[in-house]
C-alpha positions as CSV (number, residue, x, y, z in Angstrom):
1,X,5.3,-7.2,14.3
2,X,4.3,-3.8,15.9
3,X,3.1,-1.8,13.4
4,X,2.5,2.7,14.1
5,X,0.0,3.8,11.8
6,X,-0.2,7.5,11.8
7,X,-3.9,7.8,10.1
8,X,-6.7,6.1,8.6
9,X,-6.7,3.5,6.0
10,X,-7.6,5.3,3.0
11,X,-7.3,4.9,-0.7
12,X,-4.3,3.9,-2.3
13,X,-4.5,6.8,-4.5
14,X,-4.4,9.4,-1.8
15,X,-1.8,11.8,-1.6
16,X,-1.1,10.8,1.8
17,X,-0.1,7.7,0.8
18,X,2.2,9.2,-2.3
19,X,3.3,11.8,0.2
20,X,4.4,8.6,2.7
21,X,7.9,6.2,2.5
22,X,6.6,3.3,4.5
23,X,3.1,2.1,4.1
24,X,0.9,-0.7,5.0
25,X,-1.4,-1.6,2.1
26,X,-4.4,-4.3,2.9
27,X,-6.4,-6.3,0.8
28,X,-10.0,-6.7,2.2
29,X,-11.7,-9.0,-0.2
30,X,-12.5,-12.4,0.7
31,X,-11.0,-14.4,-2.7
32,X,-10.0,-12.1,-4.9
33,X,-6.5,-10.9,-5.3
34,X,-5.2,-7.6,-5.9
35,X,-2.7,-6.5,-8.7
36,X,-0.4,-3.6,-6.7
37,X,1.5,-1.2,-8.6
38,X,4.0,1.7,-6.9
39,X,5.4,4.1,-9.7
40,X,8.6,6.0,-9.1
41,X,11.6,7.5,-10.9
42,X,13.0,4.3,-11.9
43,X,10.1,2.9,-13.5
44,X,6.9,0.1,-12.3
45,X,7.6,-2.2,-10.1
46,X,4.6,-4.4,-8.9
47,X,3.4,-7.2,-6.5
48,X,0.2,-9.3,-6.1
49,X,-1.7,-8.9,-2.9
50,X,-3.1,-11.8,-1.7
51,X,-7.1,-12.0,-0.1
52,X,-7.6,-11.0,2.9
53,X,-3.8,-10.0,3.8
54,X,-1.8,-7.0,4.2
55,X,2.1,-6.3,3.4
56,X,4.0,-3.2,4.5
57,X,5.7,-1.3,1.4
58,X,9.1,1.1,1.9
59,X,9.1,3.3,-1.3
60,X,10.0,6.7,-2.7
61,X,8.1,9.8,-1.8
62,X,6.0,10.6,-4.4
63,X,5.8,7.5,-6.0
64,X,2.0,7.0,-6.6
65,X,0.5,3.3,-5.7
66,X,-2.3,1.9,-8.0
67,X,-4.3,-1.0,-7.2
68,X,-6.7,-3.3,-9.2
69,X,-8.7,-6.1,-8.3
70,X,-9.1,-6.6,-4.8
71,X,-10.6,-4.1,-1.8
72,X,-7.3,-2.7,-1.0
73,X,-6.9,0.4,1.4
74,X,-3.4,1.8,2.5
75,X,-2.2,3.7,5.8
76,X,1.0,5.3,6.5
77,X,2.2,3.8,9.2
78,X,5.9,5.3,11.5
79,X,8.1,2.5,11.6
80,X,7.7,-1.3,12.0
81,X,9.9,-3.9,13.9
């Protein structure tokens, strides 16, 4: 998969990352796993991020992404195929 970020990883919390529709989120712990929340106008919706993986999220603009447990960083990232 080729993957265009278009910054660093940062926080999940940052307002690029609300700001963004497609991100990559990471999870750079070694064994723990990470509890991932996006919040939109719709409601929660959530996954579980695995150790030492990474998933790539389409969600609403403005929807603001928590995480807990875990090392997890985001990035915006253009398009993927």
């Amino acid at each position: 998969m080729i993957i265009q970020p278009l910054g660093p990883e940062v926080a999940v919390t940052d307002a690029a990352i609300t700001a963004a529709r497609l991100i990559r989120i990471s999870n750079a712990h070694a064994s723990d796993v990470s509890a991932v929340a996006l919040a939109n106008a719709s409601g929660v919706c959530g996954f579980t991020l695995m150790p030492l993986s990474s998933e790539v999220v389409e969600k609403d603009i403005g929807a603001a992404v928590t995480a807990t447990g875990g090392t997890v960083k985001a990035t915006p990232v253009a398009f993927t195929n």
